[in-house]
N, C-alpha and C positions, 0 to 999 in steps of 0.2 A: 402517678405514684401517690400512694395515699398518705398523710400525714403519719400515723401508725407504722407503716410500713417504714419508713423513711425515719421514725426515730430508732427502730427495731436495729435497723443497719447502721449506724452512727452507735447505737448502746455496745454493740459488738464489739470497737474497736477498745471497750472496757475491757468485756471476758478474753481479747486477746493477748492483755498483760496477766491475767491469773495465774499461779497453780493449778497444779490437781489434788490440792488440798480441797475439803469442802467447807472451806471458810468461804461465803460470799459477801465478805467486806468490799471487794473491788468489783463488784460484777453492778450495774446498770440496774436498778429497779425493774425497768421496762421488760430485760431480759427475764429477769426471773417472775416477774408475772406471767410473760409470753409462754416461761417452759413448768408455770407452777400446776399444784396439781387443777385438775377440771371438776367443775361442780357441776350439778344438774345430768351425771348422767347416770347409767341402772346399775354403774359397776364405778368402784373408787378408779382413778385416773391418778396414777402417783405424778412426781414433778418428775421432769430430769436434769441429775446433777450436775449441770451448764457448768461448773467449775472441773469436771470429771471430760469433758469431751472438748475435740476441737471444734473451734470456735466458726470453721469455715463452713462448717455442717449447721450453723445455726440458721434459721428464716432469715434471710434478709434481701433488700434491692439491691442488685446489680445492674450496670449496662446491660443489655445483650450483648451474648457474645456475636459475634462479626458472621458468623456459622450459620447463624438461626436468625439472622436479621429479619430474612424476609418473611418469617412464620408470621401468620394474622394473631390480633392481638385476640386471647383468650387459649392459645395452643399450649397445649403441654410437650414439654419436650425433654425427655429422658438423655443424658449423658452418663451410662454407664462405666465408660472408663474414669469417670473424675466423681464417681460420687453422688450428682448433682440431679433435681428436678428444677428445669426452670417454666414456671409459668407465665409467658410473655403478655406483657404490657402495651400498651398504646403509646406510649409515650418515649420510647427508645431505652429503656428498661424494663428487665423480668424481677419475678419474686422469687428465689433462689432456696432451694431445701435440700438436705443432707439425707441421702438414702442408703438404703444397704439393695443388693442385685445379684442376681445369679452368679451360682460359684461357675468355678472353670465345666465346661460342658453340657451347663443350662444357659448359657447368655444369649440373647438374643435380638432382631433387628430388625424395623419395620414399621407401618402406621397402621396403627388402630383407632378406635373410638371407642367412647364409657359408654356403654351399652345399658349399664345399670349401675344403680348407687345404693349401699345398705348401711344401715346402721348395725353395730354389734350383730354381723351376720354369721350365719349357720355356714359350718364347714364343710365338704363336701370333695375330698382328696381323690385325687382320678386314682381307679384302680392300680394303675401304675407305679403312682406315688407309692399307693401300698405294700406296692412289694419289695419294697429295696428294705434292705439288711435295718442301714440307719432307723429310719422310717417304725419299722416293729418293734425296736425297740425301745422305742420314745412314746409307740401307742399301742401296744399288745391287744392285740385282741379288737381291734378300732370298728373294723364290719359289725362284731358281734356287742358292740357297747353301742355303737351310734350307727343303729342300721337306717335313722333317717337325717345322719349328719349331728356333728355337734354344736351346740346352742351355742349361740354366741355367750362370750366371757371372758377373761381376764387371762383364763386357761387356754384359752382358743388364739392359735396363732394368727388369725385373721387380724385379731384386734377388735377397736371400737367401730372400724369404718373400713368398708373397701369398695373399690371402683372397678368395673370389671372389663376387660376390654376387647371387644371382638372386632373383626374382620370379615368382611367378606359373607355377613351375615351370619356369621360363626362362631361360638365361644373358645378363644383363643385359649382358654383356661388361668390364661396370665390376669394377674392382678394388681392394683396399686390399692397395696391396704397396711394397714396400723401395724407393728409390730411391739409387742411385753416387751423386747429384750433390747434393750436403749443399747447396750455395748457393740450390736450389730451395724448400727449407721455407720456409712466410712466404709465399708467391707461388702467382699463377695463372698455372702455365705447363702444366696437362697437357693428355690429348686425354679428358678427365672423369674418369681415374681418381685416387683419394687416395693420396699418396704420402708414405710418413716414410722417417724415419734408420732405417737398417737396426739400431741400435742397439734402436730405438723398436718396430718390427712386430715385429723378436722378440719382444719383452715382450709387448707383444699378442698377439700368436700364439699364445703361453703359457697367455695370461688366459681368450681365447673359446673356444668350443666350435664344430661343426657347428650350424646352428640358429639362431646367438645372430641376432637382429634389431640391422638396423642401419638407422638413418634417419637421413637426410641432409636437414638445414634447407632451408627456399627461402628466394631471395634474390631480386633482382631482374635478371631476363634469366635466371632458371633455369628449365632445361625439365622438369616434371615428369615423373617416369620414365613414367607409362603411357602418354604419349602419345611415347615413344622405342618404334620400331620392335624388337622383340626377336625375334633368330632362333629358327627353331627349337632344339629342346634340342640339345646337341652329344652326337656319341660320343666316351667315354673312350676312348683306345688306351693302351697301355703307354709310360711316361716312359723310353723305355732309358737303361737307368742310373740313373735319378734314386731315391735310396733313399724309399723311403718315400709314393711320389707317383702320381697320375693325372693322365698330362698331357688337354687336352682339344683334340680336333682339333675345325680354324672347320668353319662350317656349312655346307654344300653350299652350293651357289652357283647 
């Protein structure tokens, strides 16, 4: 457990006496540095207002649970009924983050691995996605505005960071990436991918490698990944512009 981490989780037991006023007279220094805004990147990074959310959704060490003991240290490990990403440790403690997960009908169960890592990457919504009701009318016209996906931004639900995770040599379509909308951690509102504080996937981003194994608990009404239909592999094309990145175009159709 790193020093950091370990004042992170002790400063919590601060923001767990607050309101949801946004006075942070009572909130921990550490914490709101942890969740303040981010510098150095292509796009502002607002803070989140750690007096506005629960407190159990913030970064910090916990034991492992009893569940996931025997995960090697560096696993990711998805608990979608409680909320939680935990990143296991060596040391008989994980590093514990507040996520939002598939709503009822997308949730999902099984092991993957990050296949690839992006910074502020290009979107690239399965056709499928596209045709649901929701969906157009949140992006009208989506084919005919971003017929080679949309740029990473601020706009972009993706966020500043995502991890993408396949099977089986397969792009699962599923992701662990940044989510704008801070009110969604704690909740099942996605179309199955795991979403944190932008604050939060950087950190993580940080921690995994290419490789790392990540499994995702089952719960009840969760469809176990092998029996989700996965496209063929996708081709890389060039992320233009995007530093440092492989965007991935959808699969033929």
């Amino acid at each position: 457990m790193t020093r950091r981490a370990a004042l992170i989780g002790a400063a919590l037991l601060g923001v767990a006496g607050c309101t949801t006023a946004m006075d942070t007279s009572g909130i921990d220094p550490l914490v709101l540095q942890t969740y303040g805004p981010v510098s150095g990147e292509p796009f502002n990074i607002p803070a989140i207002p750690v007096a506005k959310v629960d407190p159990q959704y913030l970064r910090q060490t916990v034991p492992t649970p009893a569940n996931i003991a025997n995960e090697k240290a560096g696993t990711v490990v998805v608990d979608p009924a409680n909320k939680f990403l935990y990143l296991v440790q060596s040391d008989g403690h994980s590093l514990r983050y507040g996520i939002g997960v598939g709503k009822a009908g997308f949730a999902w169960a099984g092991s993957a691995e990050i296949h690839d890592k992006q910074h502020w990457p290009k979107w690239f919504p399965p056709a499928e996605m596209q045709q649901r009701e929701a969906f157009q009318k949140l992006y009208p016209d989506f084919a005919a505005k971003y017929p080679n996906g949309m740029d990473g931004s601020p706009k972009n639900p993706l966020g500043s960071r995502a991890l993408y995770l396949w099977a089986d040599n397969k792009d699962t379509l599923f992701r662990i990436h940044a989510t704008n909308d801070w009110t969604s951690i704690g909740k099942a509102v996605s179309s199955g991918c795991i979403r944190m504080w932008n604050q939060d996937v950087i950190d993580l981003y940080d921690r995994v490698d290419i490789g790392t194994k990540v499994i995702v608990l089952q719960g009840p009404g969760y469809t176990p990944l092998e029996q989700i239909t996965a496209p063929p592999v996708a081709t890389p094309i060039p992320a233009d512009g995007a530093a440092n990145t492989v965007a991935y175009a959808p699969p033929a159709q």
